[in-house]
N, C-alpha and C positions, 0 to 999 in steps of 0.2 A: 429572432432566435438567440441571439449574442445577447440580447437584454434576459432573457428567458433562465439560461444557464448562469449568468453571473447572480439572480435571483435566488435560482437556487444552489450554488455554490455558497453565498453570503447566510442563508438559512440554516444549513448544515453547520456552517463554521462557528454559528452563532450561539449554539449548544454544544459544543464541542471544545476541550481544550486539552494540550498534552502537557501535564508535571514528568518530573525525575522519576514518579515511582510508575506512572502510569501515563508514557509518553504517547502521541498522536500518531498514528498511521495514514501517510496521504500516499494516495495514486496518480499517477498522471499516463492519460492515454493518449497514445495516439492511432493514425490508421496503422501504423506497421508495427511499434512496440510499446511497452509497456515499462512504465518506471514507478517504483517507490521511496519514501522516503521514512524514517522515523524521527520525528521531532519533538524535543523539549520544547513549549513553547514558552515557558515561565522564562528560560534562559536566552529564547530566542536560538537556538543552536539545532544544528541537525545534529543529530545519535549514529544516522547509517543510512548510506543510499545505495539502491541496487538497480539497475538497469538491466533490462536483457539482451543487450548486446554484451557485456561481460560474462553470463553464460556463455559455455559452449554447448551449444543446444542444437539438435538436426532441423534442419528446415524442410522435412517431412511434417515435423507435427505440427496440427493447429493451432491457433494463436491461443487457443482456449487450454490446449495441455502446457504450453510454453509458460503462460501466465499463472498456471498451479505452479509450474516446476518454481520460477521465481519468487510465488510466495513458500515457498519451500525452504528453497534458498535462504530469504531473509530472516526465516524463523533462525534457519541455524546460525550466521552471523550473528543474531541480536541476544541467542542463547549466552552464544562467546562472551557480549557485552553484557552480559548477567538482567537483559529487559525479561522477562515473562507475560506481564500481564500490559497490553497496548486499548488506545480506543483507533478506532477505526473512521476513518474519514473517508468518504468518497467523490468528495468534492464536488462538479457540477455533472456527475455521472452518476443514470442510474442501477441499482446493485442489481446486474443481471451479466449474464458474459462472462466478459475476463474480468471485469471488476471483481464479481463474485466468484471466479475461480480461483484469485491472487488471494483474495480473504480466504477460501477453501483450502489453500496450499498452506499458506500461514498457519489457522486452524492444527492443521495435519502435523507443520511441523513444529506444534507445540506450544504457542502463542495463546493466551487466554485475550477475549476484547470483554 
């Protein structure tokens, strides 16, 4: 399985690359939360990271309204840093769930990929 995912994590990344004008959106999941990142990858540099644990968020909702809220979130931060238009990375994850909820929230709040 561990060979499986870094297969396709390597795949993905292999068509994918973030500039200044149109930097990378990665995910990383875990079982309990969910983090992203937005990276220049020309400069090697992160743009903005957000975690849901730095929400304050009810532990009523599910993992799947938590990870919209986030990609929510990030859109509005990366508005701030004047990003608009991102590619999206999903890394060795596939786009269903809270993957595709964070991409959904972002969407929402304004993010073109």
């Amino acid at each position: 399985m561990r060979n499986s995912r870094e297969q396709r994590q390597r795949r993905v990344r292999a068509k994918i690359s973030g500039t200044k004008e149109c930097p990378r959106l990665s995910v990383c999941r875990s079982n309990r939360y969910i983090s992203a990142q937005i990276i220049d990858d020309q400069k090697r540099k992160t743009l903005l990271g957000v975690h849901e644990k730095t929400l304050s968020l009810s532990k009523k909702l599910t993992k799947k309204e938590r990870a919209f809220a986030l990609g929510e979130y990030l859109a509005k931060k990366a508005k701030k840093q004047r990003i608009k238009k991102i590619v999206f990375d999903r890394g060795c994850y596939h786009y269903h769930g809270r993957v595709k909820a964070l991409a959904d929230g972002a969407r929402k709040g304004g993010l073109k990929f």
